[in-house]
LUMKOL-804492 format. One line per 2 residues: number of its first residue (from 1); their letters; for each residue x, y, z of N, C-alpha, C, O. Coordinates in Angstrom, 1 decimal. Layout:
BEGIN
NUM = a = X,Y,Z,X,Y,Z,X,Y,Z,X,Y,Z | ...
***
This chain:
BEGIN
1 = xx = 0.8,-1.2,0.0,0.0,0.0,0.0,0.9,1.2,0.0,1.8,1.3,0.8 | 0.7,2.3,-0.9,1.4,3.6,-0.9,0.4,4.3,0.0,-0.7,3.9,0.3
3 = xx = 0.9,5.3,0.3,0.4,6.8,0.4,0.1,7.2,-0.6,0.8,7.1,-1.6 | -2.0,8.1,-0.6,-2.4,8.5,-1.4,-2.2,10.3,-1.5,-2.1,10.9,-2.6
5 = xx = -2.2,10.8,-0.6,-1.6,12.4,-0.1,-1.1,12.5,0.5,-1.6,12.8,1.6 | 0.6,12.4,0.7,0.8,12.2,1.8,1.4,13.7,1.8,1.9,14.3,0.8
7 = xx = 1.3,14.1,3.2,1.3,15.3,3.9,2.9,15.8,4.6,3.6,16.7,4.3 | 3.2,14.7,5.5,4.1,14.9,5.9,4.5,13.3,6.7,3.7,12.3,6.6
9 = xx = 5.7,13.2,7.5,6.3,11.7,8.2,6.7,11.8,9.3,7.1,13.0,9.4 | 6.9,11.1,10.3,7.4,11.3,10.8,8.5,9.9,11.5,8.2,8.9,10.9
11 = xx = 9.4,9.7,12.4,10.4,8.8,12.2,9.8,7.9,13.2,9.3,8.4,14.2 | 9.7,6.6,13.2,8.8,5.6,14.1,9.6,4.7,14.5,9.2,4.4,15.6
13 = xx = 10.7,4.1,14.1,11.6,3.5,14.7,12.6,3.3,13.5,12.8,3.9,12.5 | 13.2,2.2,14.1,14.7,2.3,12.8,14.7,1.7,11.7,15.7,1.5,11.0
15 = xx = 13.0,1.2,11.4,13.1,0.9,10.0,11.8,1.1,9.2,11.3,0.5,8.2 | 11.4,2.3,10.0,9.8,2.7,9.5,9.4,4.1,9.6,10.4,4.9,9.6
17 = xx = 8.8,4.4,9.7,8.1,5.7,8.9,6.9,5.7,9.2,6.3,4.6,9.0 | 5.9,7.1,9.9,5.0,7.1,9.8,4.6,8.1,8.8,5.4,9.0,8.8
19 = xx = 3.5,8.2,8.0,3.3,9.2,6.8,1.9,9.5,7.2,1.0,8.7,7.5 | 1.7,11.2,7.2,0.2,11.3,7.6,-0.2,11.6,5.7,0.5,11.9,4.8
21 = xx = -1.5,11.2,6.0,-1.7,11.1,4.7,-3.1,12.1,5.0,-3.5,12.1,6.1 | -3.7,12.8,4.2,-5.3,13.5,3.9,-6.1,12.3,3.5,-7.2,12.3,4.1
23 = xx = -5.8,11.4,2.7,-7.1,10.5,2.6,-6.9,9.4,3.1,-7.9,8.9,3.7 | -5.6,8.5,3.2,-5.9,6.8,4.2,-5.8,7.3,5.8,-6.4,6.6,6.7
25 = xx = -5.1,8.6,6.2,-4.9,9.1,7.6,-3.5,8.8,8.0,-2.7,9.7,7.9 | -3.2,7.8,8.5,-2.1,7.2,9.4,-1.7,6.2,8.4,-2.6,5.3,8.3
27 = xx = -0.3,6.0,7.5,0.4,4.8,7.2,2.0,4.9,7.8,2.9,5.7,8.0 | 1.7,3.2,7.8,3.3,3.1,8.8,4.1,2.2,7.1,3.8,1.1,6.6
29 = xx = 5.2,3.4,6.9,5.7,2.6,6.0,6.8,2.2,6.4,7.6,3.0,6.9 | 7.4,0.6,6.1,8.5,0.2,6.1,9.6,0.4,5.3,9.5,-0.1,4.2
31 = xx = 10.6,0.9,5.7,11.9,0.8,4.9,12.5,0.2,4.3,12.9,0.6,3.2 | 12.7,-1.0,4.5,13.4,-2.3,4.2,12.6,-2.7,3.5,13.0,-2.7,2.4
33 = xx = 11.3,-3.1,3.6,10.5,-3.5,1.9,9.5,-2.7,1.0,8.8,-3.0,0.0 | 9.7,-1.6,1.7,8.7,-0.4,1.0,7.3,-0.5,1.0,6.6,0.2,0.3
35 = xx = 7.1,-1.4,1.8,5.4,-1.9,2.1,4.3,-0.9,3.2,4.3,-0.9,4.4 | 3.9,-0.5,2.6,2.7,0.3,3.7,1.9,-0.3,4.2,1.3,-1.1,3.5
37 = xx = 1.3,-0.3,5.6,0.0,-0.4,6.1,-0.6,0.6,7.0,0.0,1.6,7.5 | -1.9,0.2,7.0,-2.6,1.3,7.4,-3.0,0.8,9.1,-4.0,0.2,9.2
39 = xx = -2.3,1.1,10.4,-2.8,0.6,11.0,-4.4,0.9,11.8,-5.0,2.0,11.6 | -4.8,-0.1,12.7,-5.8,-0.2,12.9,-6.5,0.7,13.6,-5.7,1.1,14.5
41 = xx = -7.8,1.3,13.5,-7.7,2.5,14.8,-8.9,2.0,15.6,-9.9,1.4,15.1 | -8.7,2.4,17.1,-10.0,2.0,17.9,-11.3,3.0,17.6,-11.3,4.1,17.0
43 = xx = -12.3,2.3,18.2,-13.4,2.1,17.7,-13.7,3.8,17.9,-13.0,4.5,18.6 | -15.0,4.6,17.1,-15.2,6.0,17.3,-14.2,7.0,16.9,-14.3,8.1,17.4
45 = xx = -13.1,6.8,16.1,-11.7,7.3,15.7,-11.7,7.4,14.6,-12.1,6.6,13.8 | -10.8,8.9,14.1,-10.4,9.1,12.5,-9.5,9.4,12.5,-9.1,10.1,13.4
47 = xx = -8.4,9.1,11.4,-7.1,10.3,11.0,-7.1,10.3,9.8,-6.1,9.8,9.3 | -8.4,10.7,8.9,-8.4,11.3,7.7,-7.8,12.9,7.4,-7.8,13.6,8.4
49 = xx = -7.3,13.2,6.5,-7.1,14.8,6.8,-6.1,14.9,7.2,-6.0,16.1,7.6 | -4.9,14.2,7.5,-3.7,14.4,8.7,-3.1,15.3,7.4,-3.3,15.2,6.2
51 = xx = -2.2,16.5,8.2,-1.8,17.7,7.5,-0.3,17.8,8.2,0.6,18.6,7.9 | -0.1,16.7,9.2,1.0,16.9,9.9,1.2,16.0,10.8,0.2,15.7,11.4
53 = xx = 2.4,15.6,11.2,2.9,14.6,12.4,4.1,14.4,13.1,5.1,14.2,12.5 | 4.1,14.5,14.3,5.6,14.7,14.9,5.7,13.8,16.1,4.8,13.8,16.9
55 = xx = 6.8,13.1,16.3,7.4,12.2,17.7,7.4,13.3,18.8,7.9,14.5,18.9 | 6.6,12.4,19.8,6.4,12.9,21.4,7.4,12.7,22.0,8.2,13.3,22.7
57 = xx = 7.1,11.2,21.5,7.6,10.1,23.1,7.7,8.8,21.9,7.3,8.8,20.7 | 8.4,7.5,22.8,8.1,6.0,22.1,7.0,5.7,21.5,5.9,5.5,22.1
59 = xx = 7.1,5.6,20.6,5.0,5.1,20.2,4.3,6.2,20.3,3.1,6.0,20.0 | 4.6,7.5,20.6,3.8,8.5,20.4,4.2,10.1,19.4,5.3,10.7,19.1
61 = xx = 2.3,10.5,19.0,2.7,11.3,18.0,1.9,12.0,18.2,0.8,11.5,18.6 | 2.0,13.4,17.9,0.9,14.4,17.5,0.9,14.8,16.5,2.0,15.1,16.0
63 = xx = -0.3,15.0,15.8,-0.8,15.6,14.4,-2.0,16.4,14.2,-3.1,16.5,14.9 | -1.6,16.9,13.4,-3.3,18.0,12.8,-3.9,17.3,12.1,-3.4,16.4,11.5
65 = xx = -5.6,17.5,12.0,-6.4,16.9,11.2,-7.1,18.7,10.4,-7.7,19.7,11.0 | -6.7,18.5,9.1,-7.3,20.1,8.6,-8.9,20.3,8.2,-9.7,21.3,8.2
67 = xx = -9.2,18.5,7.8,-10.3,18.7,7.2,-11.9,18.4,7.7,-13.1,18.5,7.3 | -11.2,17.8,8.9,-12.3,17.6,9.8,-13.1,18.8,10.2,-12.8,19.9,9.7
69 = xx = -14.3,18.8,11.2,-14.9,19.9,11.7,-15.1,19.2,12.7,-15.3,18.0,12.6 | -15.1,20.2,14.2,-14.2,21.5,13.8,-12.5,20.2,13.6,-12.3,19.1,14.1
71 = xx = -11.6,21.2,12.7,-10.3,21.1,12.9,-9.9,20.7,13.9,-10.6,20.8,14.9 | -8.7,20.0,13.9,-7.9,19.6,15.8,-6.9,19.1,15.3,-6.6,19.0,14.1
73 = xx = -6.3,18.9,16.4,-5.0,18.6,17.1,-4.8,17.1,18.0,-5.3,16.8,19.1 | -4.2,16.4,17.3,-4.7,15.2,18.1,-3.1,14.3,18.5,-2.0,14.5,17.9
75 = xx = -3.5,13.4,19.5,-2.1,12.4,20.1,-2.6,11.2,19.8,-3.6,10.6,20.2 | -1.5,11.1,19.0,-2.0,9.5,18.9,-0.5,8.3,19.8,0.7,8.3,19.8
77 = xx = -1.2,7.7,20.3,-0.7,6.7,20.8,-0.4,4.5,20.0,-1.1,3.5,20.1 | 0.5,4.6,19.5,0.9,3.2,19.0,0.6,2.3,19.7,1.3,2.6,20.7
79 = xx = -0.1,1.1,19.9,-0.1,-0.3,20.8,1.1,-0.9,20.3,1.5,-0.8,19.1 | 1.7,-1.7,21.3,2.6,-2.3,21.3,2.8,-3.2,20.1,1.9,-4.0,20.3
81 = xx = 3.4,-3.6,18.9,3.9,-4.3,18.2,3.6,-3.2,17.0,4.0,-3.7,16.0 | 3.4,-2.4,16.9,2.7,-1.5,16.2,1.8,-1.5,14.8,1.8,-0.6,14.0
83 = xx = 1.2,-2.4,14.7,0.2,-2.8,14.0,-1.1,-2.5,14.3,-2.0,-3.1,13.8 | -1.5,-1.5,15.1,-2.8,-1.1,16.1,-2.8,0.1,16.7,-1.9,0.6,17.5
85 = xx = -3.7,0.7,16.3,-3.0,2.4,17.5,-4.1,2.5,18.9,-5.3,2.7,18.8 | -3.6,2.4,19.7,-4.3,2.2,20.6,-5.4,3.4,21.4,-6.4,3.3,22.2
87 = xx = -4.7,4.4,21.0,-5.7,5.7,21.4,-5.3,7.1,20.4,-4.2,7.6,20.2 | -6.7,7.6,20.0,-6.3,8.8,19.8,-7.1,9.9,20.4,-8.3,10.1,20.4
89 = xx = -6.1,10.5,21.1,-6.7,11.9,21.8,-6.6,13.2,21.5,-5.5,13.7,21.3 | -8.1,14.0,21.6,-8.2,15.1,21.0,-7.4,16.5,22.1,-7.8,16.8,23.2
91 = xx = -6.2,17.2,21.5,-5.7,18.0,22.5,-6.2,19.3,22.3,-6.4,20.0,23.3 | -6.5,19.7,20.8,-7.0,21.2,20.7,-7.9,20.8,19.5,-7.6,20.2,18.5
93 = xx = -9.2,21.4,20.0,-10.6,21.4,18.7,-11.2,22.6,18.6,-11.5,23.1,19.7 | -11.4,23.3,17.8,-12.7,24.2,18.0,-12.2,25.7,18.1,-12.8,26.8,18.2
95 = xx = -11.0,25.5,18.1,-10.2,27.1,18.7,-10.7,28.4,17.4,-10.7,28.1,16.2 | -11.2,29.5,17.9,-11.5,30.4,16.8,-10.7,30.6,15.9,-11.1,30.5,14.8
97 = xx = -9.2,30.9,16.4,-7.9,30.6,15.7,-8.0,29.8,14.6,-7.7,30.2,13.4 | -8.4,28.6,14.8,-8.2,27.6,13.9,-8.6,27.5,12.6,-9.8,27.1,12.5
99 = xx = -8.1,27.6,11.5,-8.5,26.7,10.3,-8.6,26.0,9.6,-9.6,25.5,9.2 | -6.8,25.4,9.2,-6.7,24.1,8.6,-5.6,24.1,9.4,-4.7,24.5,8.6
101 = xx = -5.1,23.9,10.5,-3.7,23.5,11.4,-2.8,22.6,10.4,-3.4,21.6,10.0 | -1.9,22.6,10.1,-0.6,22.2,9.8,0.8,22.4,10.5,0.9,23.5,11.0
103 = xx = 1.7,21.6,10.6,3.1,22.2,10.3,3.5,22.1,12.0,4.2,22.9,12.5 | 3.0,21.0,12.6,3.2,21.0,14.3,5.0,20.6,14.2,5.7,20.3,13.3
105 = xx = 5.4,20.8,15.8,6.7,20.8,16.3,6.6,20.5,17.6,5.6,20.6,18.2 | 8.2,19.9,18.3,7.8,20.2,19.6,8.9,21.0,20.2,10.1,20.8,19.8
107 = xx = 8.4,22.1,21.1,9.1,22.6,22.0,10.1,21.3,22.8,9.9,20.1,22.9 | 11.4,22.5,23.3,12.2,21.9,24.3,11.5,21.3,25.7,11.6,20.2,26.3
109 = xx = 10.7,22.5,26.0,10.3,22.1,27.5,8.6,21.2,27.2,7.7,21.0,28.1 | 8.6,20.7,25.8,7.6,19.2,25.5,6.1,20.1,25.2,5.0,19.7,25.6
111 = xx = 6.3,21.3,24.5,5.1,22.0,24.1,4.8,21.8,22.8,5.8,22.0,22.1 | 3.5,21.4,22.0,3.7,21.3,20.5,3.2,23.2,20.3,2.6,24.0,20.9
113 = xx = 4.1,23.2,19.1,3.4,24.5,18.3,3.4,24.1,17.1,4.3,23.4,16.6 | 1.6,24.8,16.4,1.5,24.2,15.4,0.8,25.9,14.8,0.4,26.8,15.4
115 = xx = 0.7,25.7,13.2,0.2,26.9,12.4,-1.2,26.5,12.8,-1.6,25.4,12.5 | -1.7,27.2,13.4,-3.5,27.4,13.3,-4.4,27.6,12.6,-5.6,27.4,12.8
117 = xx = -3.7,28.4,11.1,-4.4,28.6,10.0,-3.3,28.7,9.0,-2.8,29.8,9.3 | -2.8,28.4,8.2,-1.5,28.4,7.6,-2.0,29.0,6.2,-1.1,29.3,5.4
119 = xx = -3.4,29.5,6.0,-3.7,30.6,4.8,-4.5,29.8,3.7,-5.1,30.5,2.9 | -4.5,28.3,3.7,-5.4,27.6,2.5,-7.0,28.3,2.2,-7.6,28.1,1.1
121 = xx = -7.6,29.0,3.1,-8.7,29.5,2.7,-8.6,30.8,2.1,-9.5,31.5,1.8 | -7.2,31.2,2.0,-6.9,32.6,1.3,-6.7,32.0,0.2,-6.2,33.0,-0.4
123 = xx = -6.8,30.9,-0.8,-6.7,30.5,-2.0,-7.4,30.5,-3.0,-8.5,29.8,-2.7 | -7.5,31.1,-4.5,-8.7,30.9,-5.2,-8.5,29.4,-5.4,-7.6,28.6,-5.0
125 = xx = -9.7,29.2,-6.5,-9.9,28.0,-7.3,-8.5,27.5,-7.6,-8.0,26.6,-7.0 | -8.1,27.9,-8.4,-7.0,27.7,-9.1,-5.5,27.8,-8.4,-4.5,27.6,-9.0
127 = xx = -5.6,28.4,-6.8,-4.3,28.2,-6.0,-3.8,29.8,-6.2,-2.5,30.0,-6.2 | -4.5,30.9,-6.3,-4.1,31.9,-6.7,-4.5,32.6,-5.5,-5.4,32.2,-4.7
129 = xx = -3.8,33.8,-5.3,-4.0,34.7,-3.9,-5.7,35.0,-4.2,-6.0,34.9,-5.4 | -6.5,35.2,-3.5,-7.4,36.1,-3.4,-8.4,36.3,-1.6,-8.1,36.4,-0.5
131 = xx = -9.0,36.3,-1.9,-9.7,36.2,-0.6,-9.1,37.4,0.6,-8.3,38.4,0.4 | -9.7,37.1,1.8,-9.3,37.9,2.8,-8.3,37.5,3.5,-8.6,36.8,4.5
133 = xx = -6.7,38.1,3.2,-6.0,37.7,4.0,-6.1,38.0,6.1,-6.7,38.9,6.7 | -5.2,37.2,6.6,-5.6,37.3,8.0,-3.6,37.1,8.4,-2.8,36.6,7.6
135 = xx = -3.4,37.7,9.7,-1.8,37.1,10.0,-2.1,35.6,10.1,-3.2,35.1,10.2 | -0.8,34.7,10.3,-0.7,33.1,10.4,-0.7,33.3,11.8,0.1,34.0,12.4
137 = xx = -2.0,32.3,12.6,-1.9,32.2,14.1,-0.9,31.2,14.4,-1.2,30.2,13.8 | 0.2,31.0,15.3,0.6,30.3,15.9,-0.3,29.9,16.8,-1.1,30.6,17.2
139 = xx = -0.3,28.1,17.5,-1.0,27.8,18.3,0.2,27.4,19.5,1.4,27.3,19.2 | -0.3,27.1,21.0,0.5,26.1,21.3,-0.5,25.5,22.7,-1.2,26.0,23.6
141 = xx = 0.1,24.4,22.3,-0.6,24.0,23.8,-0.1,22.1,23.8,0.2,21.3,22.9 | -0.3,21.9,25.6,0.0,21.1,26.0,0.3,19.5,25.7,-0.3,19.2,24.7
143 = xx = 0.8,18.6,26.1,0.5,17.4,26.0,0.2,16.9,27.6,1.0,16.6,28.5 | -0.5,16.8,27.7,-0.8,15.9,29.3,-0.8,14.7,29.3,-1.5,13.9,28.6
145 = xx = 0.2,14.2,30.4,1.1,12.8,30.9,0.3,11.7,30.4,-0.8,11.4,30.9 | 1.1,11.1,29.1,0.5,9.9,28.7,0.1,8.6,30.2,0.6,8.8,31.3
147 = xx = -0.7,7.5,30.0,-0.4,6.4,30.9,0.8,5.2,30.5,0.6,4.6,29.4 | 1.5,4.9,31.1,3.1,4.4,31.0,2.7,2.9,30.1,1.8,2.0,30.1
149 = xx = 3.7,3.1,29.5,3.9,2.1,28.1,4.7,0.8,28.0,5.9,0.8,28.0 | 4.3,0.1,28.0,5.2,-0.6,28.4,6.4,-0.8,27.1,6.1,-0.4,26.0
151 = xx = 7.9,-1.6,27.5,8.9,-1.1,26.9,9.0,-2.2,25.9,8.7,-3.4,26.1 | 9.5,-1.6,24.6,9.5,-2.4,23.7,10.5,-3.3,23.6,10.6,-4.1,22.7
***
């Protein structure tokens, strides 16, 4: 399986890759045979739309979803063998700020900052300036203390 949009990656261990994609969400691609899969997600969960993804922690990631409503900011957590993601949690939804979030990072002292509106609604039809421009909001906010993982 490839990536159908893929957005951005982020590094998952030493022979894989995670790729957020806008339309499959989450693929873990492997290095060594170039094979994608799409892991599984728990029940009530999406990562369609992913616009971005960055390493927390072991097995963990935060990303933007741009196309959902409202928009968010979400952690996702890998289950052990990594074939399964075991939780995704919503850290920022709904912010007035917000429009299509992309382009997250993490702070030193373990803060994500991510673009809150990075300008795609300032675009015509055809990708051309028009509309009402606005400044680019920076966001930032928390990750609060995953529950302990056990070690791979």
């Amino acid at each position: 399986m490839a990536a159908a949009a893929p957005q951005a990656v982020a590094w998952e261990t030493g022979d894989a890759l995670l790729v957020a994609d806008r339309v499959l969400g989450l693929v873990r691609l492997d290095l060594r045979s170039g094979e994608g899969m799409r892991p599984a997600l728990p029940p009530r969960s999406s990562l369609v739309d992913l616009t971005s993804i960055v390493a927390v922690a072991d097995g963990e990631f935060v990303a933007t979803q741009a196309g959902m409503w409202p928009s968010r900011v979400v952690r996702i957590r890998l289950a052990p063998g990594d074939d399964s993601i075991a939780a995704v949690e919503v850290l920022e939804s709904g912010h007035p700020a917000m429009g299509a979030p992309a382009g997250a990072c993490v702070t030193p002292d373990g803060a994500i900052l991510f673009l809150a509106n990075p300008g795609w609604s300032n675009l015509g039809a055809g990708g051309e300036p028009g509309g009402r421009s606005r400044p680019v909001a920076i966001m930032r906010t928390r990750i609060p203390a995953a529950p302990a993982r056990p070690v791979r």
